[in-house]
Biopython code that builds the backbone (N, CA, C, O; Angstrom):
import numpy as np
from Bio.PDB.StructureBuilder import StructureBuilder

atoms = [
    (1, "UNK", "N", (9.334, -7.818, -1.113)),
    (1, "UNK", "CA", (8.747, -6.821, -0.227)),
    (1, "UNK", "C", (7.608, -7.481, 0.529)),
    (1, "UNK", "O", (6.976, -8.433, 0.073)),
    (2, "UNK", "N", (7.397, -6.953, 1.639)),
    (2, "UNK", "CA", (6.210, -7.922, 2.462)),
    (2, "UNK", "C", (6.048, -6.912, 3.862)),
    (2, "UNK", "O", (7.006, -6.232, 4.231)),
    (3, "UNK", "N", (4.948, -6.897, 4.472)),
    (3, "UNK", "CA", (3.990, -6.302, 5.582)),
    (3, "UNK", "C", (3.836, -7.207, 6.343)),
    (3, "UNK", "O", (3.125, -8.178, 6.083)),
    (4, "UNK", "N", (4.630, -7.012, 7.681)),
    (4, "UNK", "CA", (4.538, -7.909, 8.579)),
    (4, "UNK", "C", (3.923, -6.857, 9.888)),
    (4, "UNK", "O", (4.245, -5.684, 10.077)),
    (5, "UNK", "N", (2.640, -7.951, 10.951)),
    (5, "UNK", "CA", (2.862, -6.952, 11.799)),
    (5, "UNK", "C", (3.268, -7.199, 13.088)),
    (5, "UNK", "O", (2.977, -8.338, 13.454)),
    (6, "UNK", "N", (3.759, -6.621, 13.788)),
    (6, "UNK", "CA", (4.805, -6.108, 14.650)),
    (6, "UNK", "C", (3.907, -6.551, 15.936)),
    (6, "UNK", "O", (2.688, -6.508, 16.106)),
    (7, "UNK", "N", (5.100, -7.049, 16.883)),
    (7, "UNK", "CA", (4.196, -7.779, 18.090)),
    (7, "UNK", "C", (4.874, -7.191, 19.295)),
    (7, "UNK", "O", (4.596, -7.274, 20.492)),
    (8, "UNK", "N", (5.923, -6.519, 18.597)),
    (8, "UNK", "CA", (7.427, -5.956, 19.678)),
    (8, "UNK", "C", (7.201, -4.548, 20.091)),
    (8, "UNK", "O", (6.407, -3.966, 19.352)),
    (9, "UNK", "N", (7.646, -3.891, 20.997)),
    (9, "UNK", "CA", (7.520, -2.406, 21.386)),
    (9, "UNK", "C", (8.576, -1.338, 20.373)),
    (9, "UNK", "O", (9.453, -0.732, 20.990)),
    (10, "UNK", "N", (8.492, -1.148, 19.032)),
    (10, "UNK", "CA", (9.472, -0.529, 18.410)),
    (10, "UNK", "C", (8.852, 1.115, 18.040)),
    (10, "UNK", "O", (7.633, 1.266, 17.961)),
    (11, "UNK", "N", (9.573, 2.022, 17.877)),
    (11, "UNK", "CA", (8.950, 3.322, 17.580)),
    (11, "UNK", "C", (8.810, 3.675, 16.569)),
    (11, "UNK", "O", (9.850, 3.642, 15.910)),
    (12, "UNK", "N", (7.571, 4.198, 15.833)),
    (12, "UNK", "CA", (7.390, 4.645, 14.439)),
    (12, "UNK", "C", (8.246, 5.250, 14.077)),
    (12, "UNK", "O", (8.855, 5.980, 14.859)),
    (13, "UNK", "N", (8.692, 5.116, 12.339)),
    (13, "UNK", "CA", (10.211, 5.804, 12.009)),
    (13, "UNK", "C", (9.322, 6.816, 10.884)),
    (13, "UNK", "O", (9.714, 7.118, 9.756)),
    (14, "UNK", "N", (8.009, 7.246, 11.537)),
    (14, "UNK", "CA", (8.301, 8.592, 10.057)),
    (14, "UNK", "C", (8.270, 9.783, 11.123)),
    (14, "UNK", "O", (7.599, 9.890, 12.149)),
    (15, "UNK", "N", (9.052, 10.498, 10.650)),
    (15, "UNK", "CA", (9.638, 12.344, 11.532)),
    (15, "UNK", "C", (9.536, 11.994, 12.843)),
    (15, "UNK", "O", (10.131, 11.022, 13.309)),
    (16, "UNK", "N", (8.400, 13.145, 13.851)),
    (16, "UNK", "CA", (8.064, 13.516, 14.748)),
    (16, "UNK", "C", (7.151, 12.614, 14.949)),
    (16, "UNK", "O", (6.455, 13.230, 15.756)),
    (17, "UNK", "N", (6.603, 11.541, 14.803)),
    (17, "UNK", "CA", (5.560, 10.425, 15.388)),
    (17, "UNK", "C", (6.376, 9.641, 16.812)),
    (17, "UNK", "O", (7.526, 9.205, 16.776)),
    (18, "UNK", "N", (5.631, 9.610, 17.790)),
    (18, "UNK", "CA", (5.882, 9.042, 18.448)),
    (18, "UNK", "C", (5.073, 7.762, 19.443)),
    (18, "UNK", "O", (5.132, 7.516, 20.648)),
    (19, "UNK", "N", (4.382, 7.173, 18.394)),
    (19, "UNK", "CA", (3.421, 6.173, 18.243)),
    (19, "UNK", "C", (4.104, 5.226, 18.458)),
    (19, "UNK", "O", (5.222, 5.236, 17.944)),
    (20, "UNK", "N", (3.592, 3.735, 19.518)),
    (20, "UNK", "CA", (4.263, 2.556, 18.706)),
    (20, "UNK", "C", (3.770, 2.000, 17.435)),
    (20, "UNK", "O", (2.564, 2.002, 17.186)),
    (21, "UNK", "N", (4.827, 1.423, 16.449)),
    (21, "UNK", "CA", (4.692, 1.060, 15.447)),
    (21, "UNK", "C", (3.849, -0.821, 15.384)),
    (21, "UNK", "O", (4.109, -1.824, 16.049)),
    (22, "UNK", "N", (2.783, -0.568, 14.234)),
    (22, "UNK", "CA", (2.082, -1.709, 14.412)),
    (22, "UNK", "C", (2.574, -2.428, 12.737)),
    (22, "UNK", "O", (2.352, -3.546, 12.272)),
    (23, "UNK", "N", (2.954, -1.808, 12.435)),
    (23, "UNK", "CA", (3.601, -2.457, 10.625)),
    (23, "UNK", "C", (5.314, -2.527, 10.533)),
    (23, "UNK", "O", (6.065, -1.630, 10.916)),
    (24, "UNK", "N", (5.633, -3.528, 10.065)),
    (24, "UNK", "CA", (7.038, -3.374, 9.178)),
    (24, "UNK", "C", (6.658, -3.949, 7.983)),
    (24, "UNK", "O", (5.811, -4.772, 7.635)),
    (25, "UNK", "N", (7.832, -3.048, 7.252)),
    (25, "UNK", "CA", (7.960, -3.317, 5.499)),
    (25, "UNK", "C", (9.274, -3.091, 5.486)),
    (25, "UNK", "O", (10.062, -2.318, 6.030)),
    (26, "UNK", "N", (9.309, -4.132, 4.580)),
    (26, "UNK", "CA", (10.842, -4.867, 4.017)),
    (26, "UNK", "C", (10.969, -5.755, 3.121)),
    (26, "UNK", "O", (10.015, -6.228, 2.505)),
    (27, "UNK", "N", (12.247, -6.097, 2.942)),
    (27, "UNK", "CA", (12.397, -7.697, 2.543)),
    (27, "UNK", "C", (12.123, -9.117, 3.308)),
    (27, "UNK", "O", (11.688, -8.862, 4.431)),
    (28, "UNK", "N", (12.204, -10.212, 3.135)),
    (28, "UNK", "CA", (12.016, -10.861, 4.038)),
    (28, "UNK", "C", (13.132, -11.236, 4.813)),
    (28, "UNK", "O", (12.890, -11.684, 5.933)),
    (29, "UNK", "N", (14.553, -11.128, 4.371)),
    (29, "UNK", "CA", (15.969, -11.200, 4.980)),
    (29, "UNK", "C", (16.532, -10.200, 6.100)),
    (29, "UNK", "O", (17.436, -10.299, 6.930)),
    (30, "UNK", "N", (15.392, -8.951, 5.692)),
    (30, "UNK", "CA", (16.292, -7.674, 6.853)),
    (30, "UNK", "C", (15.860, -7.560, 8.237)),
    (30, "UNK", "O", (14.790, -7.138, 8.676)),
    (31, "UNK", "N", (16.482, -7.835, 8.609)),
    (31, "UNK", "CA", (16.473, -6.999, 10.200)),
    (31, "UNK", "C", (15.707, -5.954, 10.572)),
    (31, "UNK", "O", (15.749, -4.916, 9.911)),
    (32, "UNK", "N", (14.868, -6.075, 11.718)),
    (32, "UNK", "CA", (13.996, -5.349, 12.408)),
    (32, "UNK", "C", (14.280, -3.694, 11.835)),
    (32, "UNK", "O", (13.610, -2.931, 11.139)),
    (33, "UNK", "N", (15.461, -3.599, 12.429)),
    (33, "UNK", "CA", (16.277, -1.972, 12.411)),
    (33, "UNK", "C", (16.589, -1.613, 10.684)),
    (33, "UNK", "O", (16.741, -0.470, 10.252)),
    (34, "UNK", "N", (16.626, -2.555, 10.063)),
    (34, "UNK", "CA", (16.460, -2.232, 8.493)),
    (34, "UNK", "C", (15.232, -2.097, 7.754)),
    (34, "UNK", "O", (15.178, -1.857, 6.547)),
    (35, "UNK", "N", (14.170, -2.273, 8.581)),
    (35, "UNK", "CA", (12.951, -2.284, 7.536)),
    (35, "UNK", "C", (12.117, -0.626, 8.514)),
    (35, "UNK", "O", (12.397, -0.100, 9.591)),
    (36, "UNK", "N", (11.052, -0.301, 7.435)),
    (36, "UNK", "CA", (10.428, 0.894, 7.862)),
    (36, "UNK", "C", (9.469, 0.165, 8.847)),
    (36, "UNK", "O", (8.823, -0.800, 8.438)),
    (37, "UNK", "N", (9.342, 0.648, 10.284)),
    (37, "UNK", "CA", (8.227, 0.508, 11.324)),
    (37, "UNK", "C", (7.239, 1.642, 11.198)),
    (37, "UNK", "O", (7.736, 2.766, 11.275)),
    (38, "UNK", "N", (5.790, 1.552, 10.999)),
    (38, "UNK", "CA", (4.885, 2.301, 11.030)),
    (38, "UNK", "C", (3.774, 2.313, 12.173)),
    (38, "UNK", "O", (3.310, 1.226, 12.519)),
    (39, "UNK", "N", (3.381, 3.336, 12.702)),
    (39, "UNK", "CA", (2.084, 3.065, 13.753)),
    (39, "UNK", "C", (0.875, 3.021, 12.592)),
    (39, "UNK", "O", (1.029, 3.222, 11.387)),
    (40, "UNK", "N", (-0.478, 2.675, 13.351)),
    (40, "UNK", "CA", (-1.381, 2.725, 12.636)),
    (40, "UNK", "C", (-2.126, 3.551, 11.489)),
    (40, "UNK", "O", (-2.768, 3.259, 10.481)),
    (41, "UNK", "N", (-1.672, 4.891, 12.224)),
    (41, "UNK", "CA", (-2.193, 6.696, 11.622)),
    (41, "UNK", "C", (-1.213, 6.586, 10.755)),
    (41, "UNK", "O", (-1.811, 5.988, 9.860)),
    (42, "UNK", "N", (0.335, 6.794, 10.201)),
    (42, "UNK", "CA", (1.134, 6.662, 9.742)),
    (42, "UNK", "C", (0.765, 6.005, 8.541)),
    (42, "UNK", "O", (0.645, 6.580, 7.459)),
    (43, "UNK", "N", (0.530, 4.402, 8.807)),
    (43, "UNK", "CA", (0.317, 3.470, 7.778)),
    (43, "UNK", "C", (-0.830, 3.774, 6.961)),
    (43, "UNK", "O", (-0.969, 3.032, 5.989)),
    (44, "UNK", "N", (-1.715, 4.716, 7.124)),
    (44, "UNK", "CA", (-3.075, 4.747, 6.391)),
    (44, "UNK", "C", (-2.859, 6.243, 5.963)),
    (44, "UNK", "O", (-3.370, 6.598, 4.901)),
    (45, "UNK", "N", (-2.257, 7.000, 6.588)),
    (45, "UNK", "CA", (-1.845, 8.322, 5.681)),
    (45, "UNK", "C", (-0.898, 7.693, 4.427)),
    (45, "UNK", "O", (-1.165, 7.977, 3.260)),
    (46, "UNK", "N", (-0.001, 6.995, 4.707)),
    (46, "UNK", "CA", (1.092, 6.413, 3.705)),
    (46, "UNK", "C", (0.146, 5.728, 2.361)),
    (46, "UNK", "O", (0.435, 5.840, 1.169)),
    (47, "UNK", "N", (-1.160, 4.935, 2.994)),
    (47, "UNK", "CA", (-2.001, 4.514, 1.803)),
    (47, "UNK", "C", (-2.547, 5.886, 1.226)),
    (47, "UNK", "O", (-2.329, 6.401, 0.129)),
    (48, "UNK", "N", (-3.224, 6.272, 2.154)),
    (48, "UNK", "CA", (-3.951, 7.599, 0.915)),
    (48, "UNK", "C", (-2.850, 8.538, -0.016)),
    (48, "UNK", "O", (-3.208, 9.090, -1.057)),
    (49, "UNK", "N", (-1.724, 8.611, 0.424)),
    (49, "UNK", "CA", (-0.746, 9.282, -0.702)),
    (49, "UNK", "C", (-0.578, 8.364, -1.485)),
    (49, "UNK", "O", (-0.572, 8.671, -2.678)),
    (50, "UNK", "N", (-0.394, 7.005, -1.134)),
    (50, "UNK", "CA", (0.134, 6.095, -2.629)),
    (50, "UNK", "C", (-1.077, 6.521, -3.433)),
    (50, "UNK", "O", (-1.006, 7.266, -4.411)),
    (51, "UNK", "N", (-2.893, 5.667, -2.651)),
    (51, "UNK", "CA", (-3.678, 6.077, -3.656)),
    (51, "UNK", "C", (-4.128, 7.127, -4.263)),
    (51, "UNK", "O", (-5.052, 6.830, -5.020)),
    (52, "UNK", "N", (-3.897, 8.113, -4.256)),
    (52, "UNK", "CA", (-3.527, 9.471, -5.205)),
    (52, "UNK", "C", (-2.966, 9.150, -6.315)),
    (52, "UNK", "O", (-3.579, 9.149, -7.382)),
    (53, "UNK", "N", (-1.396, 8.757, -6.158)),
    (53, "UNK", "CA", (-0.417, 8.543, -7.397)),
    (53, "UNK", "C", (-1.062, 7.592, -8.074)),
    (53, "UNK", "O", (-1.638, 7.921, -9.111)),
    (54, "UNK", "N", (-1.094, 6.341, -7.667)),
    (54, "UNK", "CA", (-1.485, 5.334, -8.114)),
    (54, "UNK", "C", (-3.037, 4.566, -8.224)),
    (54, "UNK", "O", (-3.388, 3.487, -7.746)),
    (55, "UNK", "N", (-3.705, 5.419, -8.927)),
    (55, "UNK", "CA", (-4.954, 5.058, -8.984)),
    (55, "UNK", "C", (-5.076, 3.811, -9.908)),
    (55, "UNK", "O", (-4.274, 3.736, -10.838)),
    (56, "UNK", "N", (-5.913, 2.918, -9.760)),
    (56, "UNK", "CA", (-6.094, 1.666, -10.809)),
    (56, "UNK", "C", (-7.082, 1.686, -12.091)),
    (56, "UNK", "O", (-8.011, 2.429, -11.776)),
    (57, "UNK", "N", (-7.252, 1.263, -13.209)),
    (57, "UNK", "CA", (-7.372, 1.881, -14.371)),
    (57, "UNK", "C", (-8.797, 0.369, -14.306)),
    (57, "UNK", "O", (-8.819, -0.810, -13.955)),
    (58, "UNK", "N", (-9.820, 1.428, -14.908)),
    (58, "UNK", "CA", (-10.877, 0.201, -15.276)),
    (58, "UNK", "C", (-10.899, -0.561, -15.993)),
    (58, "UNK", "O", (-10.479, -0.229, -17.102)),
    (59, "UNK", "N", (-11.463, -2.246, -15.795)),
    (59, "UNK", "CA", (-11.209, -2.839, -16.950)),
    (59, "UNK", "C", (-11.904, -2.771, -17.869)),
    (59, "UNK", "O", (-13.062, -2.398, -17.677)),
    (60, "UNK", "N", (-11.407, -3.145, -19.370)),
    (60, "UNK", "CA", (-12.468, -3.100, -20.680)),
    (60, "UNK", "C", (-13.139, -3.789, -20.579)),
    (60, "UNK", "O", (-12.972, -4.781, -19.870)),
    (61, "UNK", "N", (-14.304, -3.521, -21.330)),
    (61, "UNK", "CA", (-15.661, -4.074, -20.988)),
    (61, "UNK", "C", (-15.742, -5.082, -22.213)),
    (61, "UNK", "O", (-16.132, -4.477, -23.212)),
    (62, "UNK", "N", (-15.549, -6.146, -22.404)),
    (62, "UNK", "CA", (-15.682, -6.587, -23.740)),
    (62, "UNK", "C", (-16.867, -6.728, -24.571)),
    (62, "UNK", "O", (-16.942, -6.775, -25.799)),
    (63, "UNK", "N", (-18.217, -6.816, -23.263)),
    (63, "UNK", "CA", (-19.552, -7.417, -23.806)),
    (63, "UNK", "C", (-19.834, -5.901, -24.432)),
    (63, "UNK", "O", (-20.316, -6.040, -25.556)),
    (64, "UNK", "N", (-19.681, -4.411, -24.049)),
    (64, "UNK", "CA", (-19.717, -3.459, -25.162)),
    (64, "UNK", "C", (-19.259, -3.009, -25.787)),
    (64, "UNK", "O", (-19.669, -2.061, -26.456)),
    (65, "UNK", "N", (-17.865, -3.686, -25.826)),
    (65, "UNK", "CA", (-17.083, -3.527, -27.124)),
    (65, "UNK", "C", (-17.503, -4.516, -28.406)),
    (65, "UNK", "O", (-17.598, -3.926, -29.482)),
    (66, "UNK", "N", (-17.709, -5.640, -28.412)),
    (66, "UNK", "CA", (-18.824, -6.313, -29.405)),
    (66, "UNK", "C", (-19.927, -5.931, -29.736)),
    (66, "UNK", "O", (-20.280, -5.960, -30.915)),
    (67, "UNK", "N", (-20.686, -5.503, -28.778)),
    (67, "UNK", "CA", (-21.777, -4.426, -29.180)),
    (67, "UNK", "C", (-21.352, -3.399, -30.175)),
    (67, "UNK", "O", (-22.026, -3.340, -31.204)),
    (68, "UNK", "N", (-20.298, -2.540, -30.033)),
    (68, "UNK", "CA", (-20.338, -1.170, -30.546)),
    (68, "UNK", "C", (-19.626, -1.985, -32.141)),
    (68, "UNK", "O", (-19.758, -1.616, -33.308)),
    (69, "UNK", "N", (-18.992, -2.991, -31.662)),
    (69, "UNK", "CA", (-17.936, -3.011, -33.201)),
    (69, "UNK", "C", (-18.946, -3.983, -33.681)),
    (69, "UNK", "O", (-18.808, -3.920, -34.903)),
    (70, "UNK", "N", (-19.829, -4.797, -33.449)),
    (70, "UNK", "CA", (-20.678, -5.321, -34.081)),
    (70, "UNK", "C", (-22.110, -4.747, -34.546)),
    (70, "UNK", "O", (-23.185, -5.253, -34.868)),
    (71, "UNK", "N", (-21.564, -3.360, -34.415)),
    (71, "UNK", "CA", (-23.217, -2.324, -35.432)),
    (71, "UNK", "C", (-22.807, -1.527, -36.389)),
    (71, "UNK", "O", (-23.504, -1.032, -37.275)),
    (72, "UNK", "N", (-20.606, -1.275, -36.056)),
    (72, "UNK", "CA", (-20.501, -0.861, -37.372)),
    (72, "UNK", "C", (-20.362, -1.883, -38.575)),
    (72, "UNK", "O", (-20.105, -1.554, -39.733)),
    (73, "UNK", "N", (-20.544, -2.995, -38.183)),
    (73, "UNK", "CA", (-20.555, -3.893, -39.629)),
    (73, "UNK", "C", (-21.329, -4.038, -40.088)),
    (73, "UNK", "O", (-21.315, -4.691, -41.132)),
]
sb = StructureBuilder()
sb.init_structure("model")
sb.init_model(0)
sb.init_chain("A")
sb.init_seg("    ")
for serial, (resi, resn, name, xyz) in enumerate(atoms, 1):
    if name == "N":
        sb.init_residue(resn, " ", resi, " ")
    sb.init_atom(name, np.array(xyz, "f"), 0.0, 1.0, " ", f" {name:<3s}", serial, name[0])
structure = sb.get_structure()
């Protein structure tokens, strides 16, 4: 999968947009007409729904996890 951006006059493919498209996503083998073209507005609504679903999880802290497990001993 890969984000390439678009240098060509192609039309955004989500619904009723009629933006030119500044993103494709695809494989790296497919054809223009096989991969999704996005305009700009498009592509950043498309991020804020992923980041909803997919929020990223904090990492453990190790320096207070030795702390805490090194006072119950």
């Amino acid at each position: 999968m890969e984000i390439k951006k678009l240098n060509s006059d192609v039309k955004c493919d989500m619904g009723m947009c009629r933006n030119k498209a500044t993103y494709s996503i695809g494989n790296s083998l497919s054809l223009l007409k096989h991969r999704i073209n996005l305009c700009e507005d498009c592509t950043k609504e498309l991020y804020e729904q992923f980041s909803r679903l997919f929020v990223p999880k904090s990492p453990i802290n190790k320096i207070s996890n030795k702390i805490v497990s090194g006072s119950k001993k």
